[in-house]
Structure formats: C-alpha cells, structure tokens
C-alpha positions as CSV (number, residue, x, y, z in Angstrom):
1,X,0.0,0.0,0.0
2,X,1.5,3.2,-1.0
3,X,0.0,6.5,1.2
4,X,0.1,9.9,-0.8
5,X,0.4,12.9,2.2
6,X,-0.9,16.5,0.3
7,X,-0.8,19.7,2.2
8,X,-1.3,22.9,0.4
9,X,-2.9,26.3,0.3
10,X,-6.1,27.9,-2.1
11,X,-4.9,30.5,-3.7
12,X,-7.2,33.3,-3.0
13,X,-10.3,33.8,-5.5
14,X,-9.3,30.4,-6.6
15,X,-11.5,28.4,-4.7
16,X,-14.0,27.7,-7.8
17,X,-11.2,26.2,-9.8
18,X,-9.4,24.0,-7.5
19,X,-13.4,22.9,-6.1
20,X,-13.9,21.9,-10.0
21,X,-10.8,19.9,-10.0
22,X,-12.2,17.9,-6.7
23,X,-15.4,17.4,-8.8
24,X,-13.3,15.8,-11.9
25,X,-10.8,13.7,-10.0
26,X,-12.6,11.4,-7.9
27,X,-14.0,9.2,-10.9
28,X,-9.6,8.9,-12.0
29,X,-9.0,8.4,-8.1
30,X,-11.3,5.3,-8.7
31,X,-10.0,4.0,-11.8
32,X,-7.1,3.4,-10.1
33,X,-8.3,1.9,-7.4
34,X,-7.4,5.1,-5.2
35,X,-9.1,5.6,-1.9
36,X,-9.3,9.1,-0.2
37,X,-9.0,8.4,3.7
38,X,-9.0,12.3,5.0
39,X,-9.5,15.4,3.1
40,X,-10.4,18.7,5.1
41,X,-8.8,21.5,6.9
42,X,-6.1,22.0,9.3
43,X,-6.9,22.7,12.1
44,X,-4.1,22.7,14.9
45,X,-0.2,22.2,14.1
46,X,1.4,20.6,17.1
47,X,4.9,20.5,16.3
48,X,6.8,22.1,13.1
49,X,6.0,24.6,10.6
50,X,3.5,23.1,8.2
51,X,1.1,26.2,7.9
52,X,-1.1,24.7,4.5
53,X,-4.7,25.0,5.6
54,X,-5.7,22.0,3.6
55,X,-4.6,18.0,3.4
56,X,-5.5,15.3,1.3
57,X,-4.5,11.4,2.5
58,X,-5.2,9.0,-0.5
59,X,-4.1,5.6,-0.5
60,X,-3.1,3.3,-3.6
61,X,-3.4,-0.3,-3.7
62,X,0.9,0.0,-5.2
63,X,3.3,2.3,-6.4
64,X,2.0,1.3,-9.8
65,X,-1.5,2.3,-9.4
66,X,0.0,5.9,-8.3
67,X,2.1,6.2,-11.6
68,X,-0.6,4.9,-13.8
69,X,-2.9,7.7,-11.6
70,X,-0.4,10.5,-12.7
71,X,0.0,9.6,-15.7
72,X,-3.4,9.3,-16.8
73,X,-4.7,11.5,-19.7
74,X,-8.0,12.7,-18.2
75,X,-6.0,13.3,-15.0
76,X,-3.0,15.1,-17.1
77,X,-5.9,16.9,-18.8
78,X,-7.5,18.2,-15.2
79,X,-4.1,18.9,-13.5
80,X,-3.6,22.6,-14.3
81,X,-6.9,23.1,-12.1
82,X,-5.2,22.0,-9.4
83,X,-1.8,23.3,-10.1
84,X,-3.0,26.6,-11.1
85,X,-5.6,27.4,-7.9
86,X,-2.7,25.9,-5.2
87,X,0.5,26.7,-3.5
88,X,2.5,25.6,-1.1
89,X,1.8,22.4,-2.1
90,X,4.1,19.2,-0.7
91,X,3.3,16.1,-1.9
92,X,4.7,13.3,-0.4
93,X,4.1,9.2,-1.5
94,X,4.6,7.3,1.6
95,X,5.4,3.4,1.7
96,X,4.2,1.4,4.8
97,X,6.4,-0.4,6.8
98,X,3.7,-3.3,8.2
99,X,5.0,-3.1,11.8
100,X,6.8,-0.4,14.2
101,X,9.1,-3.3,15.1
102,X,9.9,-3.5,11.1
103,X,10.4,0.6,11.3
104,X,13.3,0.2,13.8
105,X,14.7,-2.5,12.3
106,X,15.1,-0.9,9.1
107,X,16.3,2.4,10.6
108,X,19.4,-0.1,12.5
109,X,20.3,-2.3,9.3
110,X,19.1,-0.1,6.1
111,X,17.8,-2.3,3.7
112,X,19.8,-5.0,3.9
113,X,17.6,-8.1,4.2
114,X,17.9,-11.0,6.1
C-alpha cells in the first residue's frame, strides 16, 4: 500500500477552480483503485512549521497504481486546475512499513535483508 500525504494552500479567488478539479478527480481516483482516507482543513499544528490550511490522504493499492494515476490523460488533462488554484503544495508518497518493530529495524540495518 503506498500513502500519498498532500498539504497545500487555495490560492485566494481560486477556490471555484481548485473545487472543479475535486469534482473531476474522484471518478480517475477510482479508476485506479485510489481511496481518499482524510480530506479537510487543518486545524491545529502541534509541532513544526506546516502552515497549509488543507490535506488530502489518498491511499493506492501500489506504487503502480500511483504512476498509472499521474500519468493518466484525463487526470493530465484536469491537473492545471489543481496546479493553477494551489501553492505551497508538498506532496509526499509514503510506503508502509507493516510493523513499528519492522520501522526500527530498518532504521538499525538499512535495507539489507535477512
């Protein structure tokens, strides 16, 4: 399972266009298999300096689905609506690791296997 993390800002007076791009994504999101787990507003930052008001969590069945998502025509076609009515925008793809235990090990050893 591959996590995508998006914070980011509406540009002001943009809020039309980027809700239009919401509108046109979610049937792509599904082709791929894409499932939105959070989307809303910040609302408290408890450590650090992320000030975007808005985040997105989407998960993807694989890294595949994710590339076959952003490369898509219709989405390739719709992405200036986001890209045009955002900033501040990080976008991060996140892979799990399945346990905490499987975290630490990999932070010790790298990614040497076994």
């Amino acid at each position: 399972m591959i996590v995508v993390l998006n914070l980011f800002d509406i540009i002001p007076d943009k809020e039309q266009m980027y809700a239009q791009y919401l509108r046109q994504v979610q049937p792509i999101l599904d082709r791929h298999r894409a499932r939105v787990l959070v989307y809303g507003r910040t609302r408290m930052i408890f450590k650090g300096k992320t000030p975007q008001e808005y985040c997105g969590i989407i998960e993807y069945p694989s890294l595949r689905n994710l590339r076959q998502f952003s490369c898509d025509p219709e989405f390739e076609t719709i992405r200036p609506l986001r890209d045009d009515s955002t900033t501040n925008y990080v976008l991060t793809a996140i892979e799990e690791f399945p346990t905490m235990e499987d975290a630490a090990e990999f932070l010790e050893n790298g990614d040497r296997r076994e």
